[in-house]
N, CA, C and O atoms as a Tripos MOL2 file, in Angstrom:
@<TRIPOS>MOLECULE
protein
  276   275    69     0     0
PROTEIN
NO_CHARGES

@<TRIPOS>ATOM
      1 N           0.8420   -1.1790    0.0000 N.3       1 UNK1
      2 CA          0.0000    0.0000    0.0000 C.3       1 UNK1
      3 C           0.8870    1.2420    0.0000 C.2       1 UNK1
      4 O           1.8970    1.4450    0.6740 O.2       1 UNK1
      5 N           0.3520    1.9560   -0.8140 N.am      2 UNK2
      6 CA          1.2640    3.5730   -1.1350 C.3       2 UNK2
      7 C           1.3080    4.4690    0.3390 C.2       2 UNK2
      8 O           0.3860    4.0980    1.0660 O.2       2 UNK2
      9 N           1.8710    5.2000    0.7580 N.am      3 UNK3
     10 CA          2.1390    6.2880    1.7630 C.3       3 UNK3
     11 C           2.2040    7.5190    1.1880 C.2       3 UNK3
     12 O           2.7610    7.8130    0.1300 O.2       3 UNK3
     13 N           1.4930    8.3590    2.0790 N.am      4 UNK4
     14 CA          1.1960    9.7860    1.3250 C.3       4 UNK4
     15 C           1.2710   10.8110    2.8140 C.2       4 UNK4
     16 O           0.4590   10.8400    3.7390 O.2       4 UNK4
     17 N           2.2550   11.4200    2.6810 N.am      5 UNK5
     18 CA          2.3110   12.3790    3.6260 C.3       5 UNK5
     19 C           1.7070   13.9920    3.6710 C.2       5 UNK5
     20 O           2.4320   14.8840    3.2300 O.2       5 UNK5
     21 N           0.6040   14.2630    4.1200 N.am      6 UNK6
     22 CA         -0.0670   15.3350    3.8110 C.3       6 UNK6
     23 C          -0.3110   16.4140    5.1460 C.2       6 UNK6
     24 O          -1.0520   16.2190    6.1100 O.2       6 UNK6
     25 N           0.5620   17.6120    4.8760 N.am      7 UNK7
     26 CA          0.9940   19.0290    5.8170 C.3       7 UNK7
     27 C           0.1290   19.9880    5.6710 C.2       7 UNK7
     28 O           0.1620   20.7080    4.6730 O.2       7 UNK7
     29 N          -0.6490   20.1220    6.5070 N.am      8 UNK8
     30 CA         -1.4560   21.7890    6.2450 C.3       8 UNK8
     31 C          -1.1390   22.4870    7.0220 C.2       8 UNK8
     32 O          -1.0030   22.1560    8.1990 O.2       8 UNK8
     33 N          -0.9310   23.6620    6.5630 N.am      9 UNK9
     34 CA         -0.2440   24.8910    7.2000 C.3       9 UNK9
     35 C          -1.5190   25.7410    8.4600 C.2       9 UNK9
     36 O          -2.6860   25.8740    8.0920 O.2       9 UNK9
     37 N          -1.2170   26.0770    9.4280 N.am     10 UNK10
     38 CA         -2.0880   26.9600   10.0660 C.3      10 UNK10
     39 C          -3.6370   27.5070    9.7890 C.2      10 UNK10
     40 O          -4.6570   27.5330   10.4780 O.2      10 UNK10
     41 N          -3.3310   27.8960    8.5460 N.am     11 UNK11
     42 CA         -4.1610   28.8970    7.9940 C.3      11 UNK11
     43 C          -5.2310   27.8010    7.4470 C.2      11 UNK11
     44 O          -6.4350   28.0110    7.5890 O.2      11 UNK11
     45 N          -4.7770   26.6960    6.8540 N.am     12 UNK12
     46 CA         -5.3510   25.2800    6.3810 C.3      12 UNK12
     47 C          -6.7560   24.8340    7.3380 C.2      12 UNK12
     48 O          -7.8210   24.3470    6.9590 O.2      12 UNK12
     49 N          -6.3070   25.2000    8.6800 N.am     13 UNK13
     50 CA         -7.5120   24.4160    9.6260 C.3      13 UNK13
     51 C          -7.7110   26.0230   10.5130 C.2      13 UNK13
     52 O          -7.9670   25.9650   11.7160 O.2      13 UNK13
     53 N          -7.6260   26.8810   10.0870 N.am     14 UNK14
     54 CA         -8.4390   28.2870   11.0070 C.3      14 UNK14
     55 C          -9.7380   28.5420   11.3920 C.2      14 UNK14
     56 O         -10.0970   29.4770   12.1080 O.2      14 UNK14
     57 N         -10.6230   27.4600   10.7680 N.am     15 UNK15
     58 CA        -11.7420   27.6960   10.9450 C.3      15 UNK15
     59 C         -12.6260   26.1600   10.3710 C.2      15 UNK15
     60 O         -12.1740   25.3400    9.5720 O.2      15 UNK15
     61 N         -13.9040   26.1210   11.0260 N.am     16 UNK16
     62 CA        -15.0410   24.5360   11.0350 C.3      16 UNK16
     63 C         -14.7480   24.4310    9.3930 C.2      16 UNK16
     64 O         -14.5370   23.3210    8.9040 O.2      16 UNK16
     65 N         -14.7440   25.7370    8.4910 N.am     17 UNK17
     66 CA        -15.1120   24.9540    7.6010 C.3      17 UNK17
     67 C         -13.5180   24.5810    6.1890 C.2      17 UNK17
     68 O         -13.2400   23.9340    5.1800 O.2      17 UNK17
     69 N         -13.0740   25.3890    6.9930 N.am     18 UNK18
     70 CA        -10.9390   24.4990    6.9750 C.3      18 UNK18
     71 C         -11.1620   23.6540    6.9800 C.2      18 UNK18
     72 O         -11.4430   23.0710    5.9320 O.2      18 UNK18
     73 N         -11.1780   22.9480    8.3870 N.am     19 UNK19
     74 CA        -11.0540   21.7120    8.7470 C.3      19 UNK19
     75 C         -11.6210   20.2330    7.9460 C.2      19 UNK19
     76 O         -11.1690   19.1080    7.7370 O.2      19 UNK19
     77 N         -13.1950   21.1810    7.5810 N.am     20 UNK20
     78 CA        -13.7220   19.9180    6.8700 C.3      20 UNK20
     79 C         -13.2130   19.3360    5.7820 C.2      20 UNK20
     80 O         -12.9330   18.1490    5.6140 O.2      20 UNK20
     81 N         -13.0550   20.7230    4.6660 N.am     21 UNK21
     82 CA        -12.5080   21.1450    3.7910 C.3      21 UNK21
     83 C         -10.7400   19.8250    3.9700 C.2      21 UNK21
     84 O         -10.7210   18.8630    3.2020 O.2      21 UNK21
     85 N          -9.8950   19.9510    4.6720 N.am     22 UNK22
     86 CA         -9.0700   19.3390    5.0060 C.3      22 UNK22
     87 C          -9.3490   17.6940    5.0530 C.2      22 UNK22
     88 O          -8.8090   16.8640    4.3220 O.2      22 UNK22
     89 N         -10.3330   17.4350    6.1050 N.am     23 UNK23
     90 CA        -10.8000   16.5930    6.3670 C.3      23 UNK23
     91 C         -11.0590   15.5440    4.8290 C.2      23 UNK23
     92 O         -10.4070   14.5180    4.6330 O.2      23 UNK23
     93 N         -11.9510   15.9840    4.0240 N.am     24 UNK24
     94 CA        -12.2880   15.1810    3.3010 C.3      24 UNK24
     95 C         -11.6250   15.1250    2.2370 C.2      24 UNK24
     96 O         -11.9530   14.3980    1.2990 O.2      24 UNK24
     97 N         -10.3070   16.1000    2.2330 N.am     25 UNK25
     98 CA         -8.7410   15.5450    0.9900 C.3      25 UNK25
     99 C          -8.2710   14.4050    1.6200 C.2      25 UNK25
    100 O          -7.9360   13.4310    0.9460 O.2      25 UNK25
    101 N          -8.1670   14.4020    3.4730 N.am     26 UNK26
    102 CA         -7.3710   13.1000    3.6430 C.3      26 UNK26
    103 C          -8.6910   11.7220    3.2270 C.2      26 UNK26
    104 O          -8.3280   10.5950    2.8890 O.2      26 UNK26
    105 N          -9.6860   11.9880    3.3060 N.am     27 UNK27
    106 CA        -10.6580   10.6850    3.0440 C.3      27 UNK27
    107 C         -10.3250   10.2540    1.7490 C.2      27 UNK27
    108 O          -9.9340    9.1370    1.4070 O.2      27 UNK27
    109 N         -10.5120   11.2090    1.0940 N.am     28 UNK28
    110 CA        -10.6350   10.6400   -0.2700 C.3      28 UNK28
    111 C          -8.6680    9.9690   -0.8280 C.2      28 UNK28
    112 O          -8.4260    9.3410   -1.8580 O.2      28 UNK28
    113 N          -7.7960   10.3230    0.0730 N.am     29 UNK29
    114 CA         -6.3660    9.7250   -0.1190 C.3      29 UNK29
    115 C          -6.9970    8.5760    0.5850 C.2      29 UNK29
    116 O          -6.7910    7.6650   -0.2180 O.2      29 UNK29
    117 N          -7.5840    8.1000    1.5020 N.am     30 UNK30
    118 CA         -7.7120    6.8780    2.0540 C.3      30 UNK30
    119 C          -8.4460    5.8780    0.9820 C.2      30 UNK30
    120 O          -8.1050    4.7210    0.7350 O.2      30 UNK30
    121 N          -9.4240    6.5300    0.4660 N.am     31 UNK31
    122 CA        -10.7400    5.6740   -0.6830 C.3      31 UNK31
    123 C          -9.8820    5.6510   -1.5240 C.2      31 UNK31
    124 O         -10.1210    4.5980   -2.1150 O.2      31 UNK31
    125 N          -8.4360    6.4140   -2.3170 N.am     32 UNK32
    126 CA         -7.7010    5.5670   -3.0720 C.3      32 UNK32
    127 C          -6.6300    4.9460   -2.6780 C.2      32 UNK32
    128 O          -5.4880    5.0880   -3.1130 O.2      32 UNK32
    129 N          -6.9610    4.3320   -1.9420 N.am     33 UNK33
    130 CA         -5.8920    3.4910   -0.9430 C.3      33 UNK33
    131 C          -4.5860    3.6460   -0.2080 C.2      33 UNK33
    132 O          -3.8280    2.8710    0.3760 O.2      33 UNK33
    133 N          -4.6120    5.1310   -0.4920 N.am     34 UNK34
    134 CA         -3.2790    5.3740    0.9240 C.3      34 UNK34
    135 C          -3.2330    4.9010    2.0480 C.2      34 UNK34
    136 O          -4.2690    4.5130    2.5880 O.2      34 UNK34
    137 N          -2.1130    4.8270    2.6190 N.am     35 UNK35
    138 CA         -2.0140    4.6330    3.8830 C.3      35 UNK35
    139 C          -2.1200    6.4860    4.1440 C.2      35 UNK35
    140 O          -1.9350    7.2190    3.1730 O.2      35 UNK35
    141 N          -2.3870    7.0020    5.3440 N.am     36 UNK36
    142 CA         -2.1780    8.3770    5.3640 C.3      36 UNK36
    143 C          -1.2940    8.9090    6.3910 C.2      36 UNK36
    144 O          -1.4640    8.3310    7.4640 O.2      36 UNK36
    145 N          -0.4370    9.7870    6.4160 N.am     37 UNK37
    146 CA         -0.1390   10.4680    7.7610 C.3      37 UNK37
    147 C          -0.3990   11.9160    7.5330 C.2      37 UNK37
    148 O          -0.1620   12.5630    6.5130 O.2      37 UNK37
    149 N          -1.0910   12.4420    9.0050 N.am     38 UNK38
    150 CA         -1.0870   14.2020    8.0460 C.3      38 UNK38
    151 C          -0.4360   14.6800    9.5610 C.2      38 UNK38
    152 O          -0.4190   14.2870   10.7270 O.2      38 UNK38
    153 N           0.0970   15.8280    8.7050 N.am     39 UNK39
    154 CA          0.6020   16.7970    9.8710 C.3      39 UNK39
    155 C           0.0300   18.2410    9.7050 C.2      39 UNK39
    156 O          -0.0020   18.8750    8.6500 O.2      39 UNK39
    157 N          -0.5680   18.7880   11.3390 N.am     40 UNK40
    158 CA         -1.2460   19.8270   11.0310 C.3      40 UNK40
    159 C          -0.6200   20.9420   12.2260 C.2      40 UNK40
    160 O          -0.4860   20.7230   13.4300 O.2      40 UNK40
    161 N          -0.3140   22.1130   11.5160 N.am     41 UNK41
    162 CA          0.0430   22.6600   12.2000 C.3      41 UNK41
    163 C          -0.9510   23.6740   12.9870 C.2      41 UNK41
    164 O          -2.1700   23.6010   12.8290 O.2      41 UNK41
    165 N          -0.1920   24.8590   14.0590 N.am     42 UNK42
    166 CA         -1.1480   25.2590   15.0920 C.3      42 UNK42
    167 C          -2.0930   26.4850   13.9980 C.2      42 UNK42
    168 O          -1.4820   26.8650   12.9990 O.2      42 UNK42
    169 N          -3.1210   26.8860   14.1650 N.am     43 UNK43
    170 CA         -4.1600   27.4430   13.3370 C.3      43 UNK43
    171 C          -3.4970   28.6710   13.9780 C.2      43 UNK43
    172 O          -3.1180   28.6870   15.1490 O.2      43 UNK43
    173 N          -3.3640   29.9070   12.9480 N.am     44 UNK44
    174 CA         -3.4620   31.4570   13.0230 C.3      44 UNK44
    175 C          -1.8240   31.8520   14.3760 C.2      44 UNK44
    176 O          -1.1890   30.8940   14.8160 O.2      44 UNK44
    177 N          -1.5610   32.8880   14.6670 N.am     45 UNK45
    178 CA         -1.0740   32.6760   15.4390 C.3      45 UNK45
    179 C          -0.9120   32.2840   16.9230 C.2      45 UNK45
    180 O          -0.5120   32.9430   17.8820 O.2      45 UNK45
    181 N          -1.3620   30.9600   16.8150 N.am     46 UNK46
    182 CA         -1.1200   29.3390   17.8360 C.3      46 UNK46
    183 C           0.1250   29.5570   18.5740 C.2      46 UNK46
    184 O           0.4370   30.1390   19.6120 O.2      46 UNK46
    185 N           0.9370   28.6430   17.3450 N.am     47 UNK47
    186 CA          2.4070   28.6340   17.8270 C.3      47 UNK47
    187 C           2.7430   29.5370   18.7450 C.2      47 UNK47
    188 O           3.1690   29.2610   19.8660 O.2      47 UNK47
    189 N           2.5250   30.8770   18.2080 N.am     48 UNK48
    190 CA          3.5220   31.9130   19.2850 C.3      48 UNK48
    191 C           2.7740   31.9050   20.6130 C.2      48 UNK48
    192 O           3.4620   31.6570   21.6030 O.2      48 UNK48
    193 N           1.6160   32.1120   20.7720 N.am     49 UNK49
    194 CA          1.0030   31.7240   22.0640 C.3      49 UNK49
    195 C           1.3970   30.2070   22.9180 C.2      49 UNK49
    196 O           1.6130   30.0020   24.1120 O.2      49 UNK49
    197 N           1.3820   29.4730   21.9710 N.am     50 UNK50
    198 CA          2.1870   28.1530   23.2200 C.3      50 UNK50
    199 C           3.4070   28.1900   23.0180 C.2      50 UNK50
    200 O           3.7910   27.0660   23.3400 O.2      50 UNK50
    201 N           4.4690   28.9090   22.6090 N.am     51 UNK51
    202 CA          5.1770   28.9790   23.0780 C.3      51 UNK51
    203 C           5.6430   30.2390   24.4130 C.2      51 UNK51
    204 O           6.5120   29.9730   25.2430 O.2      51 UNK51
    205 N           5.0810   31.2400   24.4040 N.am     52 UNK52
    206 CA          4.6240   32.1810   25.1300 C.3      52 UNK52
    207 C           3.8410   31.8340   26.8450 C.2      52 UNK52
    208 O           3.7290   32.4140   27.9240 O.2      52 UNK52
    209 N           3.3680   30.2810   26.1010 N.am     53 UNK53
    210 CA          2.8290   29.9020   27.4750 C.3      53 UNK53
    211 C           4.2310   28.9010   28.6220 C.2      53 UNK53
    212 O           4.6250   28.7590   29.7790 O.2      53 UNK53
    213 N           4.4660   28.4610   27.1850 N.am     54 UNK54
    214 CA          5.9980   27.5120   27.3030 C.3      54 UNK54
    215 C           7.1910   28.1910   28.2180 C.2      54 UNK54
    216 O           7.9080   27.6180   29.0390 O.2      54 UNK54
    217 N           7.1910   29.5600   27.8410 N.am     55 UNK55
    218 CA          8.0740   30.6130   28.5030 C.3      55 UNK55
    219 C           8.0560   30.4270   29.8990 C.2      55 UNK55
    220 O           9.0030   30.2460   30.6650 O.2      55 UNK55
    221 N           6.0340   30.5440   30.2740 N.am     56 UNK56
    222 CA          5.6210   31.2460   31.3730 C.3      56 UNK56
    223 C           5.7740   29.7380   32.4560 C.2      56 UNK56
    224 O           5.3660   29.7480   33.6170 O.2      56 UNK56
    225 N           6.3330   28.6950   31.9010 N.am     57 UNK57
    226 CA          6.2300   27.5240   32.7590 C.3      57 UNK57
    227 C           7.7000   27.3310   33.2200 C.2      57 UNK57
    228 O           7.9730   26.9870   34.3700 O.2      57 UNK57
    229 N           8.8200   27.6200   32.0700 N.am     58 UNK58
    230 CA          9.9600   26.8170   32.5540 C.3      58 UNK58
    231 C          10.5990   28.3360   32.0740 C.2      58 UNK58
    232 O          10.0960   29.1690   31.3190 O.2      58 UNK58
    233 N          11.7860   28.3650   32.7420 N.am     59 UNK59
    234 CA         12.4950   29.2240   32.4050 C.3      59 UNK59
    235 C          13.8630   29.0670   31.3490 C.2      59 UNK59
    236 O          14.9810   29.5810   31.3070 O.2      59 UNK59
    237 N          12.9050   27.7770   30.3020 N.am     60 UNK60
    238 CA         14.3970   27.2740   29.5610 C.3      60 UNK60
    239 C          13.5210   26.7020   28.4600 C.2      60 UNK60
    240 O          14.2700   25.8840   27.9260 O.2      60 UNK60
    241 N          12.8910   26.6830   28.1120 N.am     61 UNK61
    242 CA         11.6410   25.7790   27.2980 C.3      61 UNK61
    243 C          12.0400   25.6720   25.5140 C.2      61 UNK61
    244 O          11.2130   25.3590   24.6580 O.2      61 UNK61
    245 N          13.4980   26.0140   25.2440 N.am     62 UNK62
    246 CA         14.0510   25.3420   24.2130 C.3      62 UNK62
    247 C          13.3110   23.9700   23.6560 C.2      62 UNK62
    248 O          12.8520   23.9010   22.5160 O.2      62 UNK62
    249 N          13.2610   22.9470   24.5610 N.am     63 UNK63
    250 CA         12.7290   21.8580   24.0340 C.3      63 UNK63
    251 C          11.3210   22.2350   23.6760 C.2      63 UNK63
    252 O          10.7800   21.3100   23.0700 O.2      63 UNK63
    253 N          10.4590   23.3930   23.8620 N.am     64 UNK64
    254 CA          9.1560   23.3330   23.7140 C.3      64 UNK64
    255 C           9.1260   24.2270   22.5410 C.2      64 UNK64
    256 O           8.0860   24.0760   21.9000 O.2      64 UNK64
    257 N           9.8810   25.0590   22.0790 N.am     65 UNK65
    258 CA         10.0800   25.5410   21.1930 C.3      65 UNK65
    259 C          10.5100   24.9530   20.0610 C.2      65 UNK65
    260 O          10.0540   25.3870   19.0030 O.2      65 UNK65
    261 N          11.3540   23.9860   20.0360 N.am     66 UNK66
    262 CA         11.5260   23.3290   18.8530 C.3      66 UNK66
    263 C          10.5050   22.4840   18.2550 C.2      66 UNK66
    264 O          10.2680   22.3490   17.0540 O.2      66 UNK66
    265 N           9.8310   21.8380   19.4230 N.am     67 UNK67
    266 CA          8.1590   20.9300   19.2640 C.3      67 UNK67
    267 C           7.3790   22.1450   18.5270 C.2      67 UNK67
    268 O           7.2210   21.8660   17.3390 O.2      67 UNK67
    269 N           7.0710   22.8740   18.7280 N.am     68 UNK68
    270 CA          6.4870   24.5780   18.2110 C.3      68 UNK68
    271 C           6.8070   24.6500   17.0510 C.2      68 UNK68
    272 O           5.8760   24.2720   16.3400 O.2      68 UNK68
    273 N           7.7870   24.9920   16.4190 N.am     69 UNK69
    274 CA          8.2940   25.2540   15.2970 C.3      69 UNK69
    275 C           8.3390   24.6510   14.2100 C.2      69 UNK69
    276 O           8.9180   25.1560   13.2480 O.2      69 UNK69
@<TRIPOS>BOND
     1     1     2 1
     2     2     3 1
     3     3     4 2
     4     3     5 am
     5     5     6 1
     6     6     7 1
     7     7     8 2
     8     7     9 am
     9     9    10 1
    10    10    11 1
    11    11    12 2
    12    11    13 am
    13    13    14 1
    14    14    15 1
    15    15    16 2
    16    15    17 am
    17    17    18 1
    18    18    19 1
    19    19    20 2
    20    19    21 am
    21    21    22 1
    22    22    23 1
    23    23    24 2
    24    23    25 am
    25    25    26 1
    26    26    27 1
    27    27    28 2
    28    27    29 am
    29    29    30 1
    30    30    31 1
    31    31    32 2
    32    31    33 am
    33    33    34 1
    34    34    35 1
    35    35    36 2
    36    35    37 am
    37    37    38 1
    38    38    39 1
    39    39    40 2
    40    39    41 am
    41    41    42 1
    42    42    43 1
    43    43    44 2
    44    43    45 am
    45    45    46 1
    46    46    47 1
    47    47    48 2
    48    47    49 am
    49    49    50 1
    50    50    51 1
    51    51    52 2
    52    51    53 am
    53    53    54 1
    54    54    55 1
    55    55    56 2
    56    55    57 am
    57    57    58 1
    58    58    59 1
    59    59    60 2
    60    59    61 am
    61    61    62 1
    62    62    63 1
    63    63    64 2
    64    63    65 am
    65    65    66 1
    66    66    67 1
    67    67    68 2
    68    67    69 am
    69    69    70 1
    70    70    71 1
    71    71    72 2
    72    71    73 am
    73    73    74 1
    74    74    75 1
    75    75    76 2
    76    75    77 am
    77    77    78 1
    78    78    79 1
    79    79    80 2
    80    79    81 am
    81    81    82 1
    82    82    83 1
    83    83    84 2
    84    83    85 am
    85    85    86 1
    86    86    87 1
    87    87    88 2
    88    87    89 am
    89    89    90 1
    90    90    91 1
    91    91    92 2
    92    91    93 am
    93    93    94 1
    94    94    95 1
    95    95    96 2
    96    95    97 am
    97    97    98 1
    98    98    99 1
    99    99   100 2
   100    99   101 am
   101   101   102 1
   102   102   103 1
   103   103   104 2
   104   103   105 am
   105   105   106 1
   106   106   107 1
   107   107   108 2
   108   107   109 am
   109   109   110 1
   110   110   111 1
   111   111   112 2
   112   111   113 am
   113   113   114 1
   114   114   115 1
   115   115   116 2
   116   115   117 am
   117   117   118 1
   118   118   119 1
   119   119   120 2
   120   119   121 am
   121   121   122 1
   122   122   123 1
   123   123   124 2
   124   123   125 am
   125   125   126 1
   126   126   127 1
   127   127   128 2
   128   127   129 am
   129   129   130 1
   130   130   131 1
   131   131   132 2
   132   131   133 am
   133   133   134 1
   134   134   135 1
   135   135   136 2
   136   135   137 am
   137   137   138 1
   138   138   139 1
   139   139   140 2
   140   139   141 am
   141   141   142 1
   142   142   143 1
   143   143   144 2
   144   143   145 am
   145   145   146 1
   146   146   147 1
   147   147   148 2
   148   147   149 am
   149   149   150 1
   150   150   151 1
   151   151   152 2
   152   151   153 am
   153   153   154 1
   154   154   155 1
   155   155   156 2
   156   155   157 am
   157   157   158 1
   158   158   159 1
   159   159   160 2
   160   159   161 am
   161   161   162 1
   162   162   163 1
   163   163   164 2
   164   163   165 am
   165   165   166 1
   166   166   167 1
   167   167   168 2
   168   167   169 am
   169   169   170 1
   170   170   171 1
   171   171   172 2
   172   171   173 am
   173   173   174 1
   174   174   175 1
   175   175   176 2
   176   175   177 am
   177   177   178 1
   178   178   179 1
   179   179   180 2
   180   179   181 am
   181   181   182 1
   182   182   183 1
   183   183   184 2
   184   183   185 am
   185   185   186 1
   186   186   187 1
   187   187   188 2
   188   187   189 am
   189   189   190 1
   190   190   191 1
   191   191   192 2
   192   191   193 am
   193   193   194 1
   194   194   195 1
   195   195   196 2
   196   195   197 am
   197   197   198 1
   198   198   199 1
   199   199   200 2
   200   199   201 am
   201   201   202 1
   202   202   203 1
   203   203   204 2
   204   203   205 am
   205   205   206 1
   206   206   207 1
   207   207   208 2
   208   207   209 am
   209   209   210 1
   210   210   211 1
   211   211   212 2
   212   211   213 am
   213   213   214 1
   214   214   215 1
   215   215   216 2
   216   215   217 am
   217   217   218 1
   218   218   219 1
   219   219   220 2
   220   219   221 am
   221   221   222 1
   222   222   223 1
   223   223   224 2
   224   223   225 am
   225   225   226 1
   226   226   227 1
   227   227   228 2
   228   227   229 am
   229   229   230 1
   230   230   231 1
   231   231   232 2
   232   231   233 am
   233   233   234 1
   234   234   235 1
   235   235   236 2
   236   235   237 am
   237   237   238 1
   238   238   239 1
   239   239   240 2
   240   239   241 am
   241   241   242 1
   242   242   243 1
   243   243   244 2
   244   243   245 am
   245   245   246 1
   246   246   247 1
   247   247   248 2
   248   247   249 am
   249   249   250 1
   250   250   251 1
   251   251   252 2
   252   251   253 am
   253   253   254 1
   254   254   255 1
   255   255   256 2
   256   255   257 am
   257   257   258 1
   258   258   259 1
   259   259   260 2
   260   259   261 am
   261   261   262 1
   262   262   263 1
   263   263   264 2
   264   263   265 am
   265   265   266 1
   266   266   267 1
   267   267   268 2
   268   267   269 am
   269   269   270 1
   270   270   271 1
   271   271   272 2
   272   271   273 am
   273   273   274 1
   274   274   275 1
   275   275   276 2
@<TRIPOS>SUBSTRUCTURE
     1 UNK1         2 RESIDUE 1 A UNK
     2 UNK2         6 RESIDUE 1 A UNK
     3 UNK3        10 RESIDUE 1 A UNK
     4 UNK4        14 RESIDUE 1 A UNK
     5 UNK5        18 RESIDUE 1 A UNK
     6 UNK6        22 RESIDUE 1 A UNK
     7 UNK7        26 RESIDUE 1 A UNK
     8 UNK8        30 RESIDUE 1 A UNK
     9 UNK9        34 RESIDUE 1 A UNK
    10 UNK10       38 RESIDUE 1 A UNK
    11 UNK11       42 RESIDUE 1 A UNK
    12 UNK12       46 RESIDUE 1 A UNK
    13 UNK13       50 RESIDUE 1 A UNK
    14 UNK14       54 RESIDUE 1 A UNK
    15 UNK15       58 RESIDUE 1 A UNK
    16 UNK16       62 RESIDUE 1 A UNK
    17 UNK17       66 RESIDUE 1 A UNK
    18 UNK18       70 RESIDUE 1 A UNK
    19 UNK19       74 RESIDUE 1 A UNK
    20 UNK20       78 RESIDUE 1 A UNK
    21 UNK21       82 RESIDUE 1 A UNK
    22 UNK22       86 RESIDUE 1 A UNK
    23 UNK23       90 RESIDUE 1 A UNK
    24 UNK24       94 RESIDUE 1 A UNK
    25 UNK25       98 RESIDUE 1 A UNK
    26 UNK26      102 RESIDUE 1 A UNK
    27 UNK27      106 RESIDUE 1 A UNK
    28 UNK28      110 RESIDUE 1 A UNK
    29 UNK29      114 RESIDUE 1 A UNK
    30 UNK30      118 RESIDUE 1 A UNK
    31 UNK31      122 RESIDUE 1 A UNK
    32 UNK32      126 RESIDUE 1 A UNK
    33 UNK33      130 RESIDUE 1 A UNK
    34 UNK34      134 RESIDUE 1 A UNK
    35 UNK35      138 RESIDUE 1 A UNK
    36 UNK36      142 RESIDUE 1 A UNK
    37 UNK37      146 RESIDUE 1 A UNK
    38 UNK38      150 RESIDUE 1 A UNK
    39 UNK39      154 RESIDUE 1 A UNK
    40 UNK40      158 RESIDUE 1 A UNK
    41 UNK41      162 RESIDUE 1 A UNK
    42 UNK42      166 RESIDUE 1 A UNK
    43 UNK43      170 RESIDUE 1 A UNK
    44 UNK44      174 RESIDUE 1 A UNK
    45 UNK45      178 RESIDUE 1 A UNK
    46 UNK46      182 RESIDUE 1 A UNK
    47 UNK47      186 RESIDUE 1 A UNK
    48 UNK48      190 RESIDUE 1 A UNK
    49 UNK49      194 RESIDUE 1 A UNK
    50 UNK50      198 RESIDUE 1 A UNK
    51 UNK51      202 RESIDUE 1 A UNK
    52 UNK52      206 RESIDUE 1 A UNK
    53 UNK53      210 RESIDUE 1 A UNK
    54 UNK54      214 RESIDUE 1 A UNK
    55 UNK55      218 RESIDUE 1 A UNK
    56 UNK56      222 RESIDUE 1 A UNK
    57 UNK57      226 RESIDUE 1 A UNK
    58 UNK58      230 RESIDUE 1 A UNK
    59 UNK59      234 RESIDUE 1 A UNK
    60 UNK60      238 RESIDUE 1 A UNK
    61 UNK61      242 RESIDUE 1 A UNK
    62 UNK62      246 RESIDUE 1 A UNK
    63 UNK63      250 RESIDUE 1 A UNK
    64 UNK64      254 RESIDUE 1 A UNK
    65 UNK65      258 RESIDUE 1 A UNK
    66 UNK66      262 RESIDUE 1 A UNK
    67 UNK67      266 RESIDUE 1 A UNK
    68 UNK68      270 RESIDUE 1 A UNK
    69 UNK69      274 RESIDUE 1 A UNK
């Protein structure tokens, strides 16, 4: 079975009807028989807020920043 790696950017899932929108490109990679993996990143500016929160926990949060990024 084929592998298909599929990335949507922030802006990709910002909103219900993103998501669906998203949602039913990975279905239809499944109905032609992919295997799927998707990677989705944080919607709008996300990221900088958890990392911002990341700050407010550890005073070193490198490792949470690179997960972020």
């Amino acid at each position: 079975m084929k592998l298909v790696v599929m990335k949507f950017g922030g802006s990709s899932v910002a909103d219900a009807a993103k998501i669906k929108h998203v949602a039913g490109r990975v279905i239809q990679k499944k109905k032609e028989g992919y295997r799927v993996v998707v990677v989705v990143s944080a919607p709008g500016d996300m990221t900088d807020d958890l990392i911002e929160m990341a700050e407010a926990v550890t005073r070193s949060p490198a490792r949470a920043r690179w997960i972020c990024s």
